[in-house]
BAFIZA-817378 format. One line per 8 residues: number of its first residue (from 1); their letters; for each residue x, y, z of N, C-alpha, C, O. Coordinates in steps of 0.001 Angstrom, whole numbers. Layout:
<pts>
NUM	a	X/Y/Z/X/Y/Z/X/Y/Z/X/Y/Z | ...
</pts>
This chain:
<pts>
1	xxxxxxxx	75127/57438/101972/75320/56255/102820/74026/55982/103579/73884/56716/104557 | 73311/55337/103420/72208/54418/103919/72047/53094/104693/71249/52287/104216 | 72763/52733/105932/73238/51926/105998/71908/50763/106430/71931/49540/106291 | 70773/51641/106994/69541/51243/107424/68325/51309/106247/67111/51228/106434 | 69021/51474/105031/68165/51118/103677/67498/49715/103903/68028/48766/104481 | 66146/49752/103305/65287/48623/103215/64606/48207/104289/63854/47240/104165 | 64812/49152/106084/64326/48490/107041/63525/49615/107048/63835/50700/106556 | 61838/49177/107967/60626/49625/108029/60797/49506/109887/61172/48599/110630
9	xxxxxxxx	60279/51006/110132/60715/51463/111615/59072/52083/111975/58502/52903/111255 | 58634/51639/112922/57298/52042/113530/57783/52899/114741/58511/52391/115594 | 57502/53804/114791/57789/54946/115570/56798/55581/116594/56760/56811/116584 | 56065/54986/117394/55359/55321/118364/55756/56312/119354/55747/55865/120501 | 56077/57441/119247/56581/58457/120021/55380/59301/120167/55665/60318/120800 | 54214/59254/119833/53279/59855/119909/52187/58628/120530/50974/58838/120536 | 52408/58149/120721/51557/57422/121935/52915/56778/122844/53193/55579/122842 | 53372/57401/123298/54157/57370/125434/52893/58094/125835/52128/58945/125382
17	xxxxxxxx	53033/57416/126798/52542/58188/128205/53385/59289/128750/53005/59931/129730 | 54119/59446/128362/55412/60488/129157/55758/61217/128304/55627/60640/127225 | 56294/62591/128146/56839/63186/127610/58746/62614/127292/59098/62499/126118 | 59582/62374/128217/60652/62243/128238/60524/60816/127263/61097/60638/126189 | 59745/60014/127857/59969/58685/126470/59009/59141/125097/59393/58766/123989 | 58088/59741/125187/58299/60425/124023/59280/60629/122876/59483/59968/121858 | 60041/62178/123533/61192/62789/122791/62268/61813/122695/63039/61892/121738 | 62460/60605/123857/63506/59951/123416/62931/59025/122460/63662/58849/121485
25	xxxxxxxx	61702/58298/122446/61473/57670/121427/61307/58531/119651/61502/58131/118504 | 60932/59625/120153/60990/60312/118754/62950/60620/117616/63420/60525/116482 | 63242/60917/118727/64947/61106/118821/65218/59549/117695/65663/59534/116547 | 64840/58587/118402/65729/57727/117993/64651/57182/116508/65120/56493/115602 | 63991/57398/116520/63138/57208/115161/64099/57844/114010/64438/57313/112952 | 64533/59469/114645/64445/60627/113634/66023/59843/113199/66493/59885/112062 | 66632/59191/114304/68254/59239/114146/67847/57600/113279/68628/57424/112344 | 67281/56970/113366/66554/55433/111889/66367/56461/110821/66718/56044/109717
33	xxxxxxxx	66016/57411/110830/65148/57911/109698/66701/58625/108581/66783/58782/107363 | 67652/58881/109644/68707/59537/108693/69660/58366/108445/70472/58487/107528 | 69647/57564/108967/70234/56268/108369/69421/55655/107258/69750/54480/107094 | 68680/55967/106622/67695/55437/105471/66638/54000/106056/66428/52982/105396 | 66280/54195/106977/65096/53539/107403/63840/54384/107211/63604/55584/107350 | 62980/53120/106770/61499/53790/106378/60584/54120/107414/59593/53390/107438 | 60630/54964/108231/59908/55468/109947/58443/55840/109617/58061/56894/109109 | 57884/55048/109904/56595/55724/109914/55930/56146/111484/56225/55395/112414
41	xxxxxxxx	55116/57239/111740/55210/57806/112700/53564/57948/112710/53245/58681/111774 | 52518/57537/113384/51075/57558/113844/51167/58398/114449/52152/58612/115155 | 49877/59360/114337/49447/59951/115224/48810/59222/116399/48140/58190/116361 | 49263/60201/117785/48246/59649/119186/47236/59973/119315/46698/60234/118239 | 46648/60104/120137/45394/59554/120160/45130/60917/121379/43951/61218/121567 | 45770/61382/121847/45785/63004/122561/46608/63577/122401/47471/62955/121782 | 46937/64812/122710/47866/66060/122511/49248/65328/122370/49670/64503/123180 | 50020/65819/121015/51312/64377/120967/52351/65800/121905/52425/67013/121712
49	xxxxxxxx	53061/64791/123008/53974/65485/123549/55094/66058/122815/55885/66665/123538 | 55378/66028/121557/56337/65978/120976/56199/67280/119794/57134/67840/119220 | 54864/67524/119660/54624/68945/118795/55526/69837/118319/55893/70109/117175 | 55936/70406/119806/56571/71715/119643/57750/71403/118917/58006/72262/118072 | 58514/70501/118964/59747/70467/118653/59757/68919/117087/60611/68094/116763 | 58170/69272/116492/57935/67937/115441/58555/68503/114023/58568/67700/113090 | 59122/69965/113772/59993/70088/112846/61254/69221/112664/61812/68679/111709 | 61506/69345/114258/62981/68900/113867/63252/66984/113836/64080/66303/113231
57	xxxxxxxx	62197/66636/114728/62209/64658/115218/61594/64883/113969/62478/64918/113113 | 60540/65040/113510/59604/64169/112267/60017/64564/111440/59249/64670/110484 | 61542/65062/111234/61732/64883/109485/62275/63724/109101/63000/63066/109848 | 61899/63294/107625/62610/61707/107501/61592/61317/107376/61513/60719/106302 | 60212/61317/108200/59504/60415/108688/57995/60186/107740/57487/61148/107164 | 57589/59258/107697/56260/59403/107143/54930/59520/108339/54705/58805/109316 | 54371/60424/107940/53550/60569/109159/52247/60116/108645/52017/60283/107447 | 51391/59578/109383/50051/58744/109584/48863/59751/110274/49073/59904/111477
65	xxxxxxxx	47892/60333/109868/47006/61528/110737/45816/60313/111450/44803/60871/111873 | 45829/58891/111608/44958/58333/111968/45377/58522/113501/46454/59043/113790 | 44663/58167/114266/45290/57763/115929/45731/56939/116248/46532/56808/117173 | 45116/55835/115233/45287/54616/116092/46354/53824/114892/45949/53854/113730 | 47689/53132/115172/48671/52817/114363/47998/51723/113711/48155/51723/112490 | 47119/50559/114295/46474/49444/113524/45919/49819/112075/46230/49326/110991 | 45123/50704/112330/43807/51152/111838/44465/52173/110617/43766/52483/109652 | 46187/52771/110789/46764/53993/109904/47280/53056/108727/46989/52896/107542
73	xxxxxxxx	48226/52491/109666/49406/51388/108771/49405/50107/108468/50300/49526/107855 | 47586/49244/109228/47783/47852/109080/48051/47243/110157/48310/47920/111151 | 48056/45571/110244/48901/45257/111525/50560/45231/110953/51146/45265/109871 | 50962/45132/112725/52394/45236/112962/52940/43913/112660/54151/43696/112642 | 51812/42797/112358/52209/40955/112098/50993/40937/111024/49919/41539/111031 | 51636/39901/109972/51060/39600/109430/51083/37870/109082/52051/37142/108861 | 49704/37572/109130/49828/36030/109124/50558/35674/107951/51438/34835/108143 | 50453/35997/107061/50629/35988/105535/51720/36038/105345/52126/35038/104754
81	xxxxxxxx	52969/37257/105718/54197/37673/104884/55232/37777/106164/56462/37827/106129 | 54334/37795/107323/55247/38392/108914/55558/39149/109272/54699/40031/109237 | 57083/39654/109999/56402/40818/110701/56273/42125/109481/57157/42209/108628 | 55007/43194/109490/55375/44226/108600/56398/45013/108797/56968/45444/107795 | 57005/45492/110456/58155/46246/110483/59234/45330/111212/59200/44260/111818 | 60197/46252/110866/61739/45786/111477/61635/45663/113153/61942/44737/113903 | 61133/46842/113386/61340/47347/114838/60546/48029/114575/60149/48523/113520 | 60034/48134/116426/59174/49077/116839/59559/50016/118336/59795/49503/119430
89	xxxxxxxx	59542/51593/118009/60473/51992/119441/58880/52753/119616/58150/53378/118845 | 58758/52181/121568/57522/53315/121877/58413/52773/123703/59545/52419/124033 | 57076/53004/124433/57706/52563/125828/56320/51603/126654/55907/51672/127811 | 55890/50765/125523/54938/49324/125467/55306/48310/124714/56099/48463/123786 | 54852/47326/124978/54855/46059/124171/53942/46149/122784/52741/46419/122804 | 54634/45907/121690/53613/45665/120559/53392/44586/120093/54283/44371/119270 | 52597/43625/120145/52041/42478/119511/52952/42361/118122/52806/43361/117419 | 53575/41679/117741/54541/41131/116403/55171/42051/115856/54942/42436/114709
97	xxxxxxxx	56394/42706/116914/57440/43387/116285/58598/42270/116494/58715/41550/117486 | 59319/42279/115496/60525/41476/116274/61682/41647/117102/62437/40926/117755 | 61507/43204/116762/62068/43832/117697/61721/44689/118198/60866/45329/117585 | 62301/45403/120055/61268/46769/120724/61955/47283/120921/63020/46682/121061 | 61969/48525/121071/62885/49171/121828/61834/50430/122668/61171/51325/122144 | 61999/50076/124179/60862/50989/124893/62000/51380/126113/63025/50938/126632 | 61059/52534/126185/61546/53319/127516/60927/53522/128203/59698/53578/128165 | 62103/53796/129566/60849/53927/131391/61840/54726/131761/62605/55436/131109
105	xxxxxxxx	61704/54481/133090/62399/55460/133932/63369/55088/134547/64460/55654/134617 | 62895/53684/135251/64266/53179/135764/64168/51964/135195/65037/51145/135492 | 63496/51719/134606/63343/49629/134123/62310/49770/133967/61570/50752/134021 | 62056/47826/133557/60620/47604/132928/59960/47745/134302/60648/47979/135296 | 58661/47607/134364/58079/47534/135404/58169/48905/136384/57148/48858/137070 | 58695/49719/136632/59611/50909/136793/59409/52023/136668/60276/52872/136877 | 58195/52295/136290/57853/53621/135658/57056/54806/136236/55969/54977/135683 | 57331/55569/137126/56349/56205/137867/56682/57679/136376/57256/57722/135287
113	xxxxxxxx	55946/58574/137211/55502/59795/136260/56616/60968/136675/56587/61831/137552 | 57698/60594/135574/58526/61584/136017/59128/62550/134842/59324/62154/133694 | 59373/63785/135271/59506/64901/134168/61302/64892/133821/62139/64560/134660 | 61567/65257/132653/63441/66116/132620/63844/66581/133672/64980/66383/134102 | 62915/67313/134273/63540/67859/135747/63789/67175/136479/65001/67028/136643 | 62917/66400/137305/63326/65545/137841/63992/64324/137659/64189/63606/138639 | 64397/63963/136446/65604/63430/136164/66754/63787/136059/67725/63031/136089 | 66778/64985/135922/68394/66118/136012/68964/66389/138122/69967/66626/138794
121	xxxxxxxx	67298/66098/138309/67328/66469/139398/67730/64843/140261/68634/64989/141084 | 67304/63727/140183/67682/62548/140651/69016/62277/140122/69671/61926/141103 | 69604/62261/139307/70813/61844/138821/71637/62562/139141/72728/62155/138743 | 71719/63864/139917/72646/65099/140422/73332/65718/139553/74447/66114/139892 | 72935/65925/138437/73446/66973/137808/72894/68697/138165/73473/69781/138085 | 71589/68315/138554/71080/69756/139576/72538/70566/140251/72911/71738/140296 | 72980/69528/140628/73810/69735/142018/75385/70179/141498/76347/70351/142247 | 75377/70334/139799/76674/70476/139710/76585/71671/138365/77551/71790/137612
129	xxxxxxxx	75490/72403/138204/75178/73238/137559/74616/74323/137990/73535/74281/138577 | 75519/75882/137672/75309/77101/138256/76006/77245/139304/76878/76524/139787 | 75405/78601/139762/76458/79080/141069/75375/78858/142140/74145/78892/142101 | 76466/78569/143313/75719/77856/144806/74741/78877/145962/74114/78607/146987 | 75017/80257/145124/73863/80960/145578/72844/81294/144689/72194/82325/144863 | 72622/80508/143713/71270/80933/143229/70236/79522/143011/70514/78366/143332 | 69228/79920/142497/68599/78656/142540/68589/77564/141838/68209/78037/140767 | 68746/76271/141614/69611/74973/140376/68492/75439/139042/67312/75734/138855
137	xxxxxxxx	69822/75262/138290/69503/75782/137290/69031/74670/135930/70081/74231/135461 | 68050/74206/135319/67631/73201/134433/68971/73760/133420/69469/74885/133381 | 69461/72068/132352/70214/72237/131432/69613/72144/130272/68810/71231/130081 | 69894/73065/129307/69059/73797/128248/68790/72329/127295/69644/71478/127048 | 67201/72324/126811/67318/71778/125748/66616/70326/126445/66045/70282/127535 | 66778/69450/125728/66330/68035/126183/67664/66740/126348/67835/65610/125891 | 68301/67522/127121/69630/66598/127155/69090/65124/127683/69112/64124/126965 | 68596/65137/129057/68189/63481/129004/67169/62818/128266/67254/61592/128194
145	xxxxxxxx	66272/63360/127736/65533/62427/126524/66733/62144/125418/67448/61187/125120 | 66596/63188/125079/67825/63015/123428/69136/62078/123572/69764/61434/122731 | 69298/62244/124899/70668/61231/125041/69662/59607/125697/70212/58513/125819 | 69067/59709/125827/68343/58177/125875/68126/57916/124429/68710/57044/123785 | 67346/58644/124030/67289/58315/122293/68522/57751/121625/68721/56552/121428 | 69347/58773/121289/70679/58275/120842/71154/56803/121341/71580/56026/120488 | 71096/56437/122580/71423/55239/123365/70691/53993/122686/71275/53193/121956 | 69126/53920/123073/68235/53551/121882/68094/53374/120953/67144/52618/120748
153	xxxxxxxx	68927/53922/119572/69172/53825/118533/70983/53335/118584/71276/52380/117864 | 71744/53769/119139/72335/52517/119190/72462/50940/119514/73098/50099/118879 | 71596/50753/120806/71178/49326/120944/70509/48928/119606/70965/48067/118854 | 69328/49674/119376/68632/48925/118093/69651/48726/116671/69743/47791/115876 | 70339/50027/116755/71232/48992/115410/72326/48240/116044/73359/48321/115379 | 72428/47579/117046/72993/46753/117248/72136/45233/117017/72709/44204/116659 | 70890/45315/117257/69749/44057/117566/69623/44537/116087/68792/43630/116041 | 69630/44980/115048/69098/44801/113764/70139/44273/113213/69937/43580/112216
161	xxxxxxxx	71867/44493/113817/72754/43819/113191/72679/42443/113063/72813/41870/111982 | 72419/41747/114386/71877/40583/115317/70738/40142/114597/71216/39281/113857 | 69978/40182/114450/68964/39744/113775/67775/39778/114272/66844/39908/113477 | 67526/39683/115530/66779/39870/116621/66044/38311/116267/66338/37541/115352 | 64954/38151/117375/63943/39085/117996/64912/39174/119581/65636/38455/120270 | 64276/40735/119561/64994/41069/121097/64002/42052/121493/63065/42296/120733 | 64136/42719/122769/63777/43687/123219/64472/44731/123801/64998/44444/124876 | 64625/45862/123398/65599/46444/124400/64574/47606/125161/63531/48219/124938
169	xxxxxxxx	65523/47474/126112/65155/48126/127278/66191/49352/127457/67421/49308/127484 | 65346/50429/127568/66459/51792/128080/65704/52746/129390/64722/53459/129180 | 66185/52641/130382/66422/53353/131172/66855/54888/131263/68073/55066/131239 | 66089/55969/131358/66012/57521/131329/67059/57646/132805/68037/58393/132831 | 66778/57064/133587/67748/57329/134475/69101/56775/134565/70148/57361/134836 | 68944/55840/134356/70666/55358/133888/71047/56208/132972/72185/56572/133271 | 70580/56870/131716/71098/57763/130821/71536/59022/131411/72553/59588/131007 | 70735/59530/132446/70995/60466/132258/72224/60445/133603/73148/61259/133565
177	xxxxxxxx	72117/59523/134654/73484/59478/135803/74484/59283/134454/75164/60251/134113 | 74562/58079/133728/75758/58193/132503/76319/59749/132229/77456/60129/132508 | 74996/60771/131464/75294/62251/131654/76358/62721/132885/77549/62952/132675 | 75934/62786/133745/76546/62709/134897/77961/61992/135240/78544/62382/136252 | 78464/61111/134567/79783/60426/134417/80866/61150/135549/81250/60526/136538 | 81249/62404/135285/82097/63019/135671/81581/63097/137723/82422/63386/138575 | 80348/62826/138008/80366/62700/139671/81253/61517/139645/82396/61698/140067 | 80985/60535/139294/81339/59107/139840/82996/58832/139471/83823/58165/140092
185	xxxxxxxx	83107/59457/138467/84353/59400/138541/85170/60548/139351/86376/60330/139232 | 84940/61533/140023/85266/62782/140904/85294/61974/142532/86058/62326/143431 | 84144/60677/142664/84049/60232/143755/85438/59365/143850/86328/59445/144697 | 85339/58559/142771/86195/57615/143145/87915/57945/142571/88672/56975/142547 | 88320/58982/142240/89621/59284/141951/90156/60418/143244/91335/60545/143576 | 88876/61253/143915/89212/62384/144694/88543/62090/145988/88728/62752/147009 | 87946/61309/145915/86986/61214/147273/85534/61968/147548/84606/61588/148262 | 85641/63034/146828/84382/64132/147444/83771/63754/145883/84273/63071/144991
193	xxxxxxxx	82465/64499/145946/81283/65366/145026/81689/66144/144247/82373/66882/144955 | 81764/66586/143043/81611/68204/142698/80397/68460/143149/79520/67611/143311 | 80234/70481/143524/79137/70886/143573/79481/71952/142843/80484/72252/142195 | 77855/72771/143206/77825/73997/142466/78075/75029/142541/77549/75666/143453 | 79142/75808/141483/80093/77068/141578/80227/77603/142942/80434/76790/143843 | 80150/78694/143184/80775/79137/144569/82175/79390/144785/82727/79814/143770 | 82992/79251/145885/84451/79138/145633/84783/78252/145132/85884/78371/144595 | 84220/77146/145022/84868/75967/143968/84847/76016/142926/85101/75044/142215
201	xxxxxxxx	84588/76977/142563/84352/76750/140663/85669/77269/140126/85980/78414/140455 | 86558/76516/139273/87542/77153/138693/87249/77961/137477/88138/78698/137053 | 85809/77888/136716/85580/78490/135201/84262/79064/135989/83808/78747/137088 | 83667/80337/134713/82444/80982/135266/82729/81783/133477/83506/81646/132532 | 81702/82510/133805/81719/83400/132472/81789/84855/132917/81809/85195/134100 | 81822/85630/131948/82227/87275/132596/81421/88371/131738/81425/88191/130521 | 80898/89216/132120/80609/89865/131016/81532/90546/129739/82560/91115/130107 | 81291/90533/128510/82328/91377/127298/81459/92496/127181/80302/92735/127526
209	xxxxxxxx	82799/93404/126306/81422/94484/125802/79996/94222/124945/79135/95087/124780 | 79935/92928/124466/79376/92331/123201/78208/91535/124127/77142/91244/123584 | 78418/91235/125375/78023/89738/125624/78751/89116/126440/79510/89803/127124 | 78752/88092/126568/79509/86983/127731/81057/86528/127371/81747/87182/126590 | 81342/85793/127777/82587/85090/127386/82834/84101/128659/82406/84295/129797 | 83673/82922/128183/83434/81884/129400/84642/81465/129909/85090/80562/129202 | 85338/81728/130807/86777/81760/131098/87081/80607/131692/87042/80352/132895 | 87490/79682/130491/88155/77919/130574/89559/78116/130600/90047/78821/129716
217	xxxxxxxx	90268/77627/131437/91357/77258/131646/91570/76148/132215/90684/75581/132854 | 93202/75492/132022/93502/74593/132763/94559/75083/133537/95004/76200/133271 | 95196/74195/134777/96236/74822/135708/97943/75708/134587/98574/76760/134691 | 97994/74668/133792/99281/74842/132753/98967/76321/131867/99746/77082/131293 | 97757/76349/132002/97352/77750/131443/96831/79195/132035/96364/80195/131491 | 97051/78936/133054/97323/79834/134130/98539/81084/133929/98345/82291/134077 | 99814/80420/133553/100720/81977/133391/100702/82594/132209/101395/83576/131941 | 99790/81967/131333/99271/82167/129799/98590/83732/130098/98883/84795/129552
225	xxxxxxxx	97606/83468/131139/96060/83738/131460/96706/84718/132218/96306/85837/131897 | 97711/84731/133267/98388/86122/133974/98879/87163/133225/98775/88377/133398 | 99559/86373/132169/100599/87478/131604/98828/88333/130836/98329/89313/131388 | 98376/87864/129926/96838/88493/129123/96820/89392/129900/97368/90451/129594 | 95992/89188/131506/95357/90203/132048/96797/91502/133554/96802/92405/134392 | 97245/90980/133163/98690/91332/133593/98407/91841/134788/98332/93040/135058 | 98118/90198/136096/97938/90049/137033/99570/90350/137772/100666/90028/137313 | 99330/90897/138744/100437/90779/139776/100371/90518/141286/101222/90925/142077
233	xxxxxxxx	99447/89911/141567/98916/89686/142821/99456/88501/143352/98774/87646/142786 | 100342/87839/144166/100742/86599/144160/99556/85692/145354/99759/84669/146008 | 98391/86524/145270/97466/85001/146030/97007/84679/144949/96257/83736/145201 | 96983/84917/143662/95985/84166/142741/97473/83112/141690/97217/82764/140537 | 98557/82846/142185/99237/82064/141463/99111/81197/141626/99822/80478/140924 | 98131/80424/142661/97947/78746/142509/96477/79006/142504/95826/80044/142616 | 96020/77270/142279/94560/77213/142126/94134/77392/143250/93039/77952/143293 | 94953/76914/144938/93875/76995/146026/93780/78506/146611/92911/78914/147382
241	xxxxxxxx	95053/79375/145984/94545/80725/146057/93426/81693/145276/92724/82638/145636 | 93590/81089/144230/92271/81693/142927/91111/81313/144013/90246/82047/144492 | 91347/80060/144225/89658/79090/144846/89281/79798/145801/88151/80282/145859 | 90785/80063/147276/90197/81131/148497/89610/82002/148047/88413/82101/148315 | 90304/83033/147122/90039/84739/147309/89345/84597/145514/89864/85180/144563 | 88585/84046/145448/87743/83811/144117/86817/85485/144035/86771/86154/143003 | 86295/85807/145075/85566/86888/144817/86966/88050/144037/86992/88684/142982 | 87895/87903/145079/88904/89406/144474/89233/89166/143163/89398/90100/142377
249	xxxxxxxx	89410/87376/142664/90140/87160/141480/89128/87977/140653/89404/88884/139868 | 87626/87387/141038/86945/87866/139588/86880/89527/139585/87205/90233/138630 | 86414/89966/140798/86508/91455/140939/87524/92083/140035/87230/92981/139245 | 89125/91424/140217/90385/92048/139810/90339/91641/137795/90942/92113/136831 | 89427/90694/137942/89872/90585/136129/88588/91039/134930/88661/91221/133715 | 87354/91122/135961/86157/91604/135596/86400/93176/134724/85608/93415/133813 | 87019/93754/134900/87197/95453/133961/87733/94648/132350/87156/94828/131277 | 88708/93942/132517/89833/93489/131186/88766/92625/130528/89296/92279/129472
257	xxxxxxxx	87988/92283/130562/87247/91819/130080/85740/92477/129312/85219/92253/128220 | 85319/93485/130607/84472/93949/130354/84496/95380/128606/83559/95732/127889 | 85846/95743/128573/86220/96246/128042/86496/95973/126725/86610/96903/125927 | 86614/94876/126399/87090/94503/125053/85424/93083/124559/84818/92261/125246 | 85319/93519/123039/84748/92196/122438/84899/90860/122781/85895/90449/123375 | 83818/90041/122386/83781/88822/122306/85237/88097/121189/86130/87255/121282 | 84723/89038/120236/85715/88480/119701/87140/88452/119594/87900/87645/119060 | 87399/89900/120450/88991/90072/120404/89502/89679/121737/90677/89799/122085
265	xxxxxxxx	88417/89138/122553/88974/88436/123913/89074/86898/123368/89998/86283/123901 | 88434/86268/122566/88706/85269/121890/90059/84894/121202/90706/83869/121416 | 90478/86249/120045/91547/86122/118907/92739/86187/120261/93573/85308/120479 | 92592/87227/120922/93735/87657/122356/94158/86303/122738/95342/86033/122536 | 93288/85270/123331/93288/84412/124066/94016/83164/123585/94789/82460/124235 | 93491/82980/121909/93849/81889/121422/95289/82103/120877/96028/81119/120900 | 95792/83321/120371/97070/83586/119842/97709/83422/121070/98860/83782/120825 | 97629/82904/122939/98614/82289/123527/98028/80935/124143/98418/80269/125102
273	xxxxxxxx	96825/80733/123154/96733/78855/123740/95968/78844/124813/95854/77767/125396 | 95234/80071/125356/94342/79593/125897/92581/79548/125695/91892/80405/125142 | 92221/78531/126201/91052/77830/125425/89364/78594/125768/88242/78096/125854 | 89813/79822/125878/88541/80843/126185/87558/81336/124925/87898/81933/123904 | 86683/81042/125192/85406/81149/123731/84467/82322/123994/84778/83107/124891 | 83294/82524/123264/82658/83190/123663/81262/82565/123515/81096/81693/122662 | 80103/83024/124419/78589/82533/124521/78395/82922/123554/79186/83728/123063 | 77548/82617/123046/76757/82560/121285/75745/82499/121845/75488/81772/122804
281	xxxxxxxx	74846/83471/121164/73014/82982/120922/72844/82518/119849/73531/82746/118854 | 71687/81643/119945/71598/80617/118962/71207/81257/117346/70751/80472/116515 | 71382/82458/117049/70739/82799/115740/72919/82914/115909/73470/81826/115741 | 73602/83791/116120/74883/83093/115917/75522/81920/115509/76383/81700/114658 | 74849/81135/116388/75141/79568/115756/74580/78856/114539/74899/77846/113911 | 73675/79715/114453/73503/79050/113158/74091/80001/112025/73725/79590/110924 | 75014/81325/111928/75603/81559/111095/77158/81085/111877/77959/81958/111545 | 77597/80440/112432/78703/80360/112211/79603/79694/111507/79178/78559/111294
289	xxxxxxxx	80780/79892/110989/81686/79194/109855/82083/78296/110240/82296/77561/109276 | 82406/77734/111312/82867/76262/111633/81644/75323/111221/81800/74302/110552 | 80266/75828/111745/78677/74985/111354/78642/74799/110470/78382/73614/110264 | 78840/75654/109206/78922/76069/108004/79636/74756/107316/79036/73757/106922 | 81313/75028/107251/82280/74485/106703/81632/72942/107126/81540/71957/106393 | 81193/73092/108648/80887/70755/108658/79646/70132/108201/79307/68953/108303 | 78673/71676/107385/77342/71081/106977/76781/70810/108303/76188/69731/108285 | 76737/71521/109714/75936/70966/110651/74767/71592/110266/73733/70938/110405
297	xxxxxxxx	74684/72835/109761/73286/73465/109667/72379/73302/108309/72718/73926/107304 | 71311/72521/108293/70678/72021/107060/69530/72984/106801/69303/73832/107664 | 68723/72939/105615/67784/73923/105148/66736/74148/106345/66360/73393/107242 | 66306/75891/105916/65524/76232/106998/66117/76605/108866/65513/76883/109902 | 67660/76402/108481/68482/76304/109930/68133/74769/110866/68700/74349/111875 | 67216/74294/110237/67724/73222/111011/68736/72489/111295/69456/72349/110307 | 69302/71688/112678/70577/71393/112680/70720/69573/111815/69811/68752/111939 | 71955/69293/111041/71881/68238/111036/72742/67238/111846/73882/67635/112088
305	xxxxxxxx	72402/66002/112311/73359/64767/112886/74622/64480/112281/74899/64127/111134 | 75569/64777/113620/76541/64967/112984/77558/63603/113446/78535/63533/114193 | 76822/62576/112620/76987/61497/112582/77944/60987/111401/77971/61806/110483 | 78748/59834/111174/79186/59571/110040/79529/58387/109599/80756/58335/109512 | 78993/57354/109261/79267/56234/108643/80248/55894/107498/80115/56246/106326 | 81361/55078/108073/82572/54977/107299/82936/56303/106905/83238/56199/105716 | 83084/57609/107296/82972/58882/106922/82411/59337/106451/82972/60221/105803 | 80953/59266/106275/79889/59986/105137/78704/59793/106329/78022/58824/106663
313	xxxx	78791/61138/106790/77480/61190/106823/76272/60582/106321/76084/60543/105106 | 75401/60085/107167/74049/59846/106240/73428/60156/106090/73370/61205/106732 | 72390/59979/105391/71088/61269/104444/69713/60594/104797/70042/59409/104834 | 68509/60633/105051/67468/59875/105174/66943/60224/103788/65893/59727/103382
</pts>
């Protein structure tokens, strides 16, 4: 399934000024490139922010070793035939694309010099990750670039459906408060903030003999979760008693845990419905059988998009 067959995608992710529009501009190239768009990708013109992680964005892609995109691929307009590409995603204006798709920070015009961190950190997700005595903890990986990307590549195949000429505009900080969803809706259904763990945290992880394990529950799964560790304490039968005396709860369930596998605190858990997993390191994840059975993991362990058009996945 190719649904972006026949369209020509200029991919400027190696000339941002920024790292975060970078990776999100690279993101959404890579996510054209598995829809069967033809991505071609220039080299910048200094250190491309995007290196470390150019296994996994630049596959699909045709890459250009010139610096300069004029001078690699031609112009982007041609008097003669018009525009040469479909679209062009960077976070500038390009002279005869018909369509853009660029990123900033907060809007056009908008753009001061700001890192992942401090976008995890402005949008308050800082504030709702880890426990409240230690120091905020960054969320693994490139969650707000990659989820601007994704965003980005949905607007654009929306404006390629359209016909364009358009421009779209994406915002790193609106993406990533979106991330964040769950404050704004916590404000306006409960009144308060979530913050970070402490007595408020109803889930945390525990040590196994193996490794971690991450103890999710919901309230309905609570006498599930008593009978398992064969609690008899009656301050921990509601949530605002777990929440008070949170240190004794974990103290009191910390051994039953510590004692048994990842995996047989898992099989234990799920044979009465409750929804407790275990932490995986990532060489785990990439042998595991659920990854396996959905084709998420493609040659070399790379992961693939687990995307699906009319049900079929697509292939670049």
């Amino acid at each position: 399934m190719r649904p972006l067959a026949g369209k020509r995608i200029l991919d400027l992710s190696a000339h941002c000024a920024q790292q975060p529009h970078a990776l999100a501009a690279a993101m959404a190239g890579k996510l054209c490139a598995l829809y069967g768009a033809e991505v071609v990708r220039p080299e910048g013109p200094m250190i491309d922010p995007t290196q470390p992680l150019g296994r996994f964005l630049d596959a699909g892609k045709q890459q250009s070793t010139a610096t300069g995109f004029n001078a690699a691929i031609g112009p982007v307009f041609d008097a003669a035939i018009g525009p040469v590409f479909d679209a062009a995603i960077g976070d500038a204006n390009v002279a005869g694309a018909p369509i853009l798709l660029r990123f900033s920070v907060f809007g056009p015009g908008q753009d001061p010099a700001m890192s992942e961190l401090g976008l995890l950190a402005l949008s308050g997700l800082l504030g709702i990750v880890g426990e409240s005595h230690r120091p905020p903890a960054a969320l693994a990986g490139h969650q707000p670039a990659y989820a601007a990307g994704l965003a980005g590549c949905t607007a654009l195949l929306a404006a390629l459906h359209a016909g364009g000429p358009e421009t779209v505009d994406i915002s790193l900080f609106d993406v990533t408060c979106w991330l964040n969803w769950k404050v704004a809706a916590a404000m306006m259904v409960m009144g308060e903030v979530p913050t970070r763990g402490g007595s408020r945290a109803d889930w945390f992880t525990l040590p196994a003999s193996d490794g971690h394990i991450a103890l999710v529950y919901m309230e309905k799964d609570y006498p599930a979760l008593r009978d398992m560790l064969a609690i008899e304490d009656p301050r921990f039968e509601t949530r605002a008693g777990r929440l008070t005396h949170r240190a004794e709860f974990e103290t009191l369930i910390r051994p039953w845990f510590a004692a048994r596998t990842r995996e047989a605190i898992t099989r234990e858990a799920q044979s009465r419905r409750i929804p407790i997993g275990p932490v995986r390191t990532p060489a785990e994840l990439l042998a595991d059988p659920q990854y396996a059975a959905r084709g998420f993991v493609g040659a070399g362990g790379m992961p693939a998009m687990p995307f699906r058009a009319n049900g079929v996945r697509p292939h670049g």
